[in-house]
Backbone bond lengths (Angstrom), bond angles and torsions (degrees), N, CA, C in turn:
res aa  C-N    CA-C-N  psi(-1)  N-CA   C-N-CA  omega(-1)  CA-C   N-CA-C  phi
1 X - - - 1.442 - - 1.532 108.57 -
2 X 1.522 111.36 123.96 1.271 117.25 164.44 1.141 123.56 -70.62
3 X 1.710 144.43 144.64 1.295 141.57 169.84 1.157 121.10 -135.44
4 X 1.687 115.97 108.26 1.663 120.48 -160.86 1.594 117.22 -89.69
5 X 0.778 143.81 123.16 1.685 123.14 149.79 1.654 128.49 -29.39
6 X 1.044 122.59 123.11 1.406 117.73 150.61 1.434 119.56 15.04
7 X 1.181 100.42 -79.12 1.766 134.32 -174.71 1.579 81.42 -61.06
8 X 1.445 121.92 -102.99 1.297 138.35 -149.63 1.742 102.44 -52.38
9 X 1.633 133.63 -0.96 1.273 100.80 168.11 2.079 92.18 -116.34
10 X 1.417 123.48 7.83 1.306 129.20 156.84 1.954 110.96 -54.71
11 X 1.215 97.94 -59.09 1.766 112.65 171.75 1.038 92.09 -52.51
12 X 1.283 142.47 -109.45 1.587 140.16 -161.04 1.130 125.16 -25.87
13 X 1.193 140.14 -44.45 1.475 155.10 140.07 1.585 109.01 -33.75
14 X 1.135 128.68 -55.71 1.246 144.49 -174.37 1.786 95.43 -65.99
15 X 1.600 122.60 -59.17 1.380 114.04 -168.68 1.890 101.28 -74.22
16 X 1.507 113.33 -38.93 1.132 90.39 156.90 1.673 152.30 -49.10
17 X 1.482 110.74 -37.65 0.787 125.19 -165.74 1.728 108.99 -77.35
18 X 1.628 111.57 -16.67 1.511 118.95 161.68 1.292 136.47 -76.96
19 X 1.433 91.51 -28.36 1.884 105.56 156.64 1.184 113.41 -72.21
20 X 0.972 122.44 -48.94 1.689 120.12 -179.72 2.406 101.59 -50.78
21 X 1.068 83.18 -32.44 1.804 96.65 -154.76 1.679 76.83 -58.70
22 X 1.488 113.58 -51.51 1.731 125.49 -161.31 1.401 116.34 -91.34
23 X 1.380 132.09 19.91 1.086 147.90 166.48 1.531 109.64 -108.98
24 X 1.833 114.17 123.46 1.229 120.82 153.61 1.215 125.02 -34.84
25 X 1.456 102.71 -65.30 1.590 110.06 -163.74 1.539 113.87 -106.90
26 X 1.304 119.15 103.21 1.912 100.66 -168.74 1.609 110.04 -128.29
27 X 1.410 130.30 110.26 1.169 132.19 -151.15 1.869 105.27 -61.14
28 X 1.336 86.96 132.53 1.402 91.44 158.37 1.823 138.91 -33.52
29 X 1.173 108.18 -36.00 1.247 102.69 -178.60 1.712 95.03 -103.55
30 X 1.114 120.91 20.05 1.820 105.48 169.35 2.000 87.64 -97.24
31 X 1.447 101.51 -30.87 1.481 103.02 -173.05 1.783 123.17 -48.35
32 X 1.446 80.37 -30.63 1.606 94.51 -171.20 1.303 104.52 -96.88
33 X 1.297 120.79 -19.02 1.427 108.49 177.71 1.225 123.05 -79.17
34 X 1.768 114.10 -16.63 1.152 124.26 176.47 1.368 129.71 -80.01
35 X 1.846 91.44 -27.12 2.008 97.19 151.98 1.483 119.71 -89.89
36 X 1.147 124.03 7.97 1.626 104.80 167.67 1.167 87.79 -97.93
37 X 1.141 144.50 -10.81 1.755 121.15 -165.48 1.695 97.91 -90.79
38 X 1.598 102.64 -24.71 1.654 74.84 -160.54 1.535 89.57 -103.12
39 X 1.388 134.34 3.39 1.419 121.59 149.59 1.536 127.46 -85.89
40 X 1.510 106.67 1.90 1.636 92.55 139.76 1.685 120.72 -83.80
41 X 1.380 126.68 -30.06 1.014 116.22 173.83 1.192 125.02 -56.47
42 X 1.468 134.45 -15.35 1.034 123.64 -146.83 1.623 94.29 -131.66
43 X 1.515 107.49 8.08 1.604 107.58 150.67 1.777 113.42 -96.92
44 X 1.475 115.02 143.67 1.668 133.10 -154.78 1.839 85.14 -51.92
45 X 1.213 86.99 162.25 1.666 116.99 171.07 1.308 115.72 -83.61
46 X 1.417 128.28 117.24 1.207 111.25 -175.87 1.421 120.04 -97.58
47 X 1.438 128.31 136.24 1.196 164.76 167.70 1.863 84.86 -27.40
48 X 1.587 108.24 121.47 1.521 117.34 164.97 1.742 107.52 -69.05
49 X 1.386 93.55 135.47 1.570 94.61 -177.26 2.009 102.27 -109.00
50 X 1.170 102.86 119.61 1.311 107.64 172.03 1.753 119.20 -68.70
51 X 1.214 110.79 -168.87 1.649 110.34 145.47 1.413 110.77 -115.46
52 X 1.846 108.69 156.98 1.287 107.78 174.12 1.837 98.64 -86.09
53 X 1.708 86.95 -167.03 1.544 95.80 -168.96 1.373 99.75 -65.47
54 X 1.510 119.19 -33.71 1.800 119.19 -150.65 1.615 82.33 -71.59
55 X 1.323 112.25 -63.97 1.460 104.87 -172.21 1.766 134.73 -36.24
56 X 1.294 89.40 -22.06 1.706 95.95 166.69 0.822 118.30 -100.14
57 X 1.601 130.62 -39.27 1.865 131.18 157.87 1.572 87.81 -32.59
58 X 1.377 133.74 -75.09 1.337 129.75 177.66 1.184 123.82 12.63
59 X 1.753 93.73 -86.48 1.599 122.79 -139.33 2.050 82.07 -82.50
60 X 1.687 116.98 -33.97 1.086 110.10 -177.02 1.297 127.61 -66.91
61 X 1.465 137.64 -31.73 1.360 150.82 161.53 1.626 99.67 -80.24
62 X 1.055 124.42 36.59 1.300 113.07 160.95 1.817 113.94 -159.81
63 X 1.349 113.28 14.80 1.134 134.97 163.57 1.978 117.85 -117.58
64 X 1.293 116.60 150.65 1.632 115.24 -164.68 1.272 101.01 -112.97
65 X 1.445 105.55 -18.77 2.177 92.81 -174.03 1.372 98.04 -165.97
66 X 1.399 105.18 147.95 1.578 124.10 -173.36 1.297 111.71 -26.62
67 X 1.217 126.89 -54.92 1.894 117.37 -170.92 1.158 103.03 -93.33
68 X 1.416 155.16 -0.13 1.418 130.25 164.40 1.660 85.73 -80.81
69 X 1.556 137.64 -36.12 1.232 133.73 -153.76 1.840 100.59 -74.48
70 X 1.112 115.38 -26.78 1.802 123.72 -163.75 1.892 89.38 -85.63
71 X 1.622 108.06 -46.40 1.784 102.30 171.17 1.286 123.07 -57.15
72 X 1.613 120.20 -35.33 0.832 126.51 -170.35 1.892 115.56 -59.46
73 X 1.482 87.91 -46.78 1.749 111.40 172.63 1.485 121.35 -63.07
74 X 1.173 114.52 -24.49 1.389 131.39 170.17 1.567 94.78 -95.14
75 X 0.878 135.13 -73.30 1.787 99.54 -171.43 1.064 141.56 -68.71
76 X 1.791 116.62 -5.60 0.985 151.87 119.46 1.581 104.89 -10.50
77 X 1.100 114.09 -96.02 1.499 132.73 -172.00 1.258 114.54 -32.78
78 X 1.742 108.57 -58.94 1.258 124.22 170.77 1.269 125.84 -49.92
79 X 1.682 129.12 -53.42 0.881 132.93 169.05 1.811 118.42 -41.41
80 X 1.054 113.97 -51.86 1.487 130.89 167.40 1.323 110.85 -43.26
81 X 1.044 132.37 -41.36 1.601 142.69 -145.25 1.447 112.61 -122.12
82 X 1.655 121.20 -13.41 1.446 106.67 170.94 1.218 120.35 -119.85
């Protein structure tokens, strides 16, 4: 798995998006992929959401042993974050 920056998958999009400009023939579905990508970019970045303390007192009185407690924090987390 590749993982871009902000910036660094804006450039790629951007050098793509000049080939596409300089190509005769450019398939429809590269067309569209090149506007959903850069209209997700161009919705805000969202702010990482932690947990507070209560939320881990939480997840801790309500978990029995280290790895349901580390899942718990991860779906936890996740839930917060997508």
């Amino acid at each position: 798995m590749i993982t871009l920056t902000r910036r660094e998958a804006q450039e790629v999009l951007e050098a793509l998006e000049h080939e596409v400009e300089r190509s005769e023939v450019v398939p429809v579905k590269t067309l569209d992929s090149v506007a959903i990508l850069f209209s997700k970019l161009e919705q805000p970045e969202r702010e990482w959401q932690g947990l507070t303390d209560e939320e881990i007192s939480e997840l801790i009185r309500n978990t029995h042993n280290t790895g349901s407690f580390v899942r718990a924090i991860e779906a936890k987390l996740k839930e917060k974050n997508t």
